[in-house]
Steps between C-alpha positions, in 0.01 A plus 500: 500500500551864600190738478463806414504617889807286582743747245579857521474822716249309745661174546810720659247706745690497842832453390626837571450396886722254470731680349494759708564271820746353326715804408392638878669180656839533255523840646441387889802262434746702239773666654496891471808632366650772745783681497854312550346185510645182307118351401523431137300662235244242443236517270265440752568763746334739664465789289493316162186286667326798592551702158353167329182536721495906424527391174191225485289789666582769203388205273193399684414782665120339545604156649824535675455781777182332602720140490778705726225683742368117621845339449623787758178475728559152510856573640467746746207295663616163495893478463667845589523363885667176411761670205857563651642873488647482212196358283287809666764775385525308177129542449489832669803609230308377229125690601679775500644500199203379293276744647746812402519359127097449487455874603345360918233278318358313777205505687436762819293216681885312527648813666245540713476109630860513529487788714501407798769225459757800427347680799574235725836433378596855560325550832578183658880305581351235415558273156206557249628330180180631300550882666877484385439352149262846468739740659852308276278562146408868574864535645667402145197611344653882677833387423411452101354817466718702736227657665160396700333752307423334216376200651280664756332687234443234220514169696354481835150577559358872576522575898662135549665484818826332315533871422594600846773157565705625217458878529688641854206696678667816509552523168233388232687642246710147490832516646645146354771544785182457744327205256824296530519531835131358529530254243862340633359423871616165594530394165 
């Protein structure tokens, strides 16, 4: 016999993780559509995945960003090092775009604890999979707005040193000729 506590609002507390990692992990594996390609129009690509999430968030704006915030800690600690290239940009593609349709809603603490990933990843030759997830979702992040401006001024953190790895140092007026340069090493 069900009880009053087994039906309704509370009996479905938690489910908007789950369905969070669940859209997260359609969008690791979908296929992005690019240009001149032959990959069919699924329904469950890339872009129509990610406006389904945007969506949920507009609908629950209490429960889902906090669902995505752990869903995405979760990922860049534990699995970003073991997801192939093309699972990373997928994800990457996908930050980027839900972050410039929810107006850079997401906590400064993440920019800063990412940090030094993307500084590594710039500075060093060698492979930093977390430091070039960072570095590919402010790059499109750039590339959806058309300029850096925007995004240092609204998303990243106040004095954050992400600032000066997509801004060229002679010019910190943003030059996106300079930020492509930056973002694009060894990618």
């Amino acid at each position: 016999m069900a009880t009053s506590s087994d039906t309704g609002p509370k009996s479905a507390r938690g489910i908007e993780y789950g369905i969070v990692e669940t859209i997260l992990s359609l969008i690791v594996q979908a296929n992005k559509r690019r240009e001149g390609s032959d990959v069919s129009g699924s329904p469950l690509g890339h872009l129509y995945l990610s406006r389904v999430l945007l969506e949920m968030t507009k609908l629950q704006p209490t429960l889902m960003p906090r669902a995505i915030v752990a869903a995405m800690s979760a990922l860049f600690e534990d699995f970003l090092p073991s997801l192939v290239p093309s699972a990373r940009t997928a994800l990457a593609d996908w930050l980027a775009l839900h972050l410039t349709n929810t107006s850079y809603q997401w906590p400064s603490s993440y920019w800063t604890h990412w940090t030094p990933y993307a500084q590594a990843f710039v500075e060093s030759s060698q492979r930093n999979s977390r430091g070039e997830f960072v570095m590919e979702a402010l790059g499109e992040m750039i590339e959806l707005q058309g300029s850096p401006d925007t995004l240092v001024s609204e998303c990243l953190p106040a004095g954050s040193p992400l600032v000066n790895l997509l801004l060229p140092k002679e010019d910190s007026t943003a030059d996106s000729g300079g930020v492509l340069h930056t973002l694009t090493k060894d990618l």
